[in-house]
N, C-alpha and C positions, 0 to 999 in steps of 0.2 A: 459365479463369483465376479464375473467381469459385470454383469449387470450393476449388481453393486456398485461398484465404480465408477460407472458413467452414472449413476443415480446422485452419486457424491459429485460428481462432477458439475452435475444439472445444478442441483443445488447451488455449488459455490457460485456457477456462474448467475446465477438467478440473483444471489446477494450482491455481486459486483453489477448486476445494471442496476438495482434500488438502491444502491451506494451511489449512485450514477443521476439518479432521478433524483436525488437528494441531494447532492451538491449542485445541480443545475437552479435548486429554487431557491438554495439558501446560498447564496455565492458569497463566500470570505475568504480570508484568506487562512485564518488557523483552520477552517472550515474544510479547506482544501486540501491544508497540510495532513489532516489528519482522512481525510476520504484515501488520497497517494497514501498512505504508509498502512491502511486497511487494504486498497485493493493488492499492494506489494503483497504483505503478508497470503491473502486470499492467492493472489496469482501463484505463489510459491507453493500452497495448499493444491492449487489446482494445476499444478505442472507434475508435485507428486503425484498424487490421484490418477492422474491420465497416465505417466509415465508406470503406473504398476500394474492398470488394468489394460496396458496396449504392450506389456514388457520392454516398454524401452531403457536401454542399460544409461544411456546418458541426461535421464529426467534429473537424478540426484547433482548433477552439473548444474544443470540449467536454472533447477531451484535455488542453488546456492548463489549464482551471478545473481539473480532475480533480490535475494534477499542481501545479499551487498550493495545490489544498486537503490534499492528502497531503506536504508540505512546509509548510505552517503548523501540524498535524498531529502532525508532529514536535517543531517547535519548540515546540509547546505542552505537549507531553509533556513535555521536557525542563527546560522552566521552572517548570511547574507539578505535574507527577505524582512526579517522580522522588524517592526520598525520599531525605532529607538523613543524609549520614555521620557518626554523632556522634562518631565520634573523630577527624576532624576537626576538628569544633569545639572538643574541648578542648585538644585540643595549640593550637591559637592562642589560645585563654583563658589557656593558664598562661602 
Protein backbone atom coordinates (compact mmCIF):
# COMPACT_ATOMS: atom_id res chain seq x y z
CA UNK A 1 0.00 0.00 0.00
CA UNK A 2 2.89 2.33 0.73
CA UNK A 3 3.98 1.70 -3.01
CA UNK A 4 0.82 3.29 -3.97
CA UNK A 5 1.54 6.31 -2.33
CA UNK A 6 4.75 7.21 -3.45
CA UNK A 7 3.25 6.23 -7.03
CA UNK A 8 0.64 9.21 -6.25
CA UNK A 9 3.14 11.11 -5.09
CA UNK A 10 5.53 10.59 -8.37
CA UNK A 11 2.66 11.67 -10.16
CA UNK A 12 1.66 14.92 -8.44
CA UNK A 13 5.01 15.82 -8.40
CA UNK A 14 5.44 15.20 -12.16
CA UNK A 15 2.38 17.60 -12.64
CA UNK A 16 4.07 20.37 -10.59
CA UNK A 17 7.38 20.47 -12.83
CA UNK A 18 4.96 20.64 -16.37
CA UNK A 19 3.03 23.29 -14.48
CA UNK A 20 6.43 24.65 -14.10
CA UNK A 21 7.68 24.11 -17.81
CA UNK A 22 4.49 25.87 -18.66
CA UNK A 23 4.59 28.92 -16.80
CA UNK A 24 8.29 29.35 -17.75
CA UNK A 25 7.08 29.74 -21.70
CA UNK A 26 3.94 31.45 -21.31
CA UNK A 27 4.99 34.11 -18.62
CA UNK A 28 1.92 36.39 -17.25
CA UNK A 29 0.81 37.43 -14.82
CA UNK A 30 -3.05 35.78 -14.47
CA UNK A 31 -0.80 32.93 -15.98
CA UNK A 32 1.12 32.80 -12.88
CA UNK A 33 -1.59 33.56 -10.44
CA UNK A 34 -3.17 30.65 -11.53
CA UNK A 35 0.18 27.95 -11.99
CA UNK A 36 0.72 29.30 -7.56
CA UNK A 37 -2.83 28.48 -6.63
CA UNK A 38 -2.61 24.95 -8.77
CA UNK A 39 0.74 24.02 -7.36
CA UNK A 40 -0.76 25.27 -3.77
CA UNK A 41 -3.56 22.95 -4.06
CA UNK A 42 -1.11 19.98 -5.67
CA UNK A 43 1.50 20.78 -2.77
CA UNK A 44 -1.29 20.21 -0.21
CA UNK A 45 -2.23 16.97 -2.32
CA UNK A 46 1.25 16.01 -2.04
CA UNK A 47 1.98 16.65 1.58
CA UNK A 48 -1.21 14.47 2.18
CA UNK A 49 -0.09 11.73 0.13
CA UNK A 50 3.50 11.53 1.59
CA UNK A 51 2.28 12.15 5.01
CA UNK A 52 -0.02 8.78 4.97
CA UNK A 53 2.31 6.54 3.09
CA UNK A 54 5.42 7.67 5.55
CA UNK A 55 2.60 7.85 8.69
CA UNK A 56 3.44 11.04 9.62
CA UNK A 57 0.88 12.40 12.22
CA UNK A 58 1.57 16.09 11.61
CA UNK A 59 1.09 16.08 7.38
CA UNK A 60 -2.87 17.15 8.14
CA UNK A 61 -0.98 20.46 9.77
CA UNK A 62 1.14 21.15 7.21
CA UNK A 63 -1.52 20.64 4.57
CA UNK A 64 -3.77 22.86 6.03
CA UNK A 65 -0.88 25.99 6.52
CA UNK A 66 -0.02 25.11 2.82
CA UNK A 67 -3.66 25.58 1.83
CA UNK A 68 -4.20 28.91 3.85
CA UNK A 69 -1.12 30.29 2.41
CA UNK A 70 -2.10 29.64 -1.17
CA UNK A 71 -5.63 31.11 -0.43
CA UNK A 72 -4.09 34.47 1.13
CA UNK A 73 -2.02 34.14 -1.98
CA UNK A 74 -4.78 34.81 -4.05
CA UNK A 75 -6.39 37.25 -2.28
CA UNK A 76 -3.38 39.19 -2.23
CA UNK A 77 -3.03 38.92 -5.82
CA UNK A 78 -6.16 40.17 -6.47
CA UNK A 79 -6.08 43.23 -4.20
CA UNK A 80 -2.77 44.20 -4.77
CA UNK A 81 -1.18 42.79 -8.21
CA UNK A 82 -4.07 43.02 -10.51
CA UNK A 83 -3.95 45.90 -12.60
CA UNK A 84 -6.55 48.37 -12.73
CA UNK A 85 -9.13 48.93 -15.88
CA UNK A 86 -8.79 52.35 -17.00
CA UNK A 87 -11.79 52.57 -18.85
CA UNK A 88 -13.52 51.81 -16.08
CA UNK A 89 -12.50 54.47 -14.34
CA UNK A 90 -13.60 57.01 -16.70
CA UNK A 91 -16.90 55.93 -17.51
CA UNK A 92 -17.53 56.60 -13.66
CA UNK A 93 -15.52 59.98 -13.91
CA UNK A 94 -17.78 61.31 -16.54
Amino acid sequence: MTALYFGVALVLLATVILGLGHVFRQPGRAESLLAALLFGSTGVALVLVLGKGLGLAGALDIALVFALLAAVLGVAFVLRGWPEDESKEDDQSA
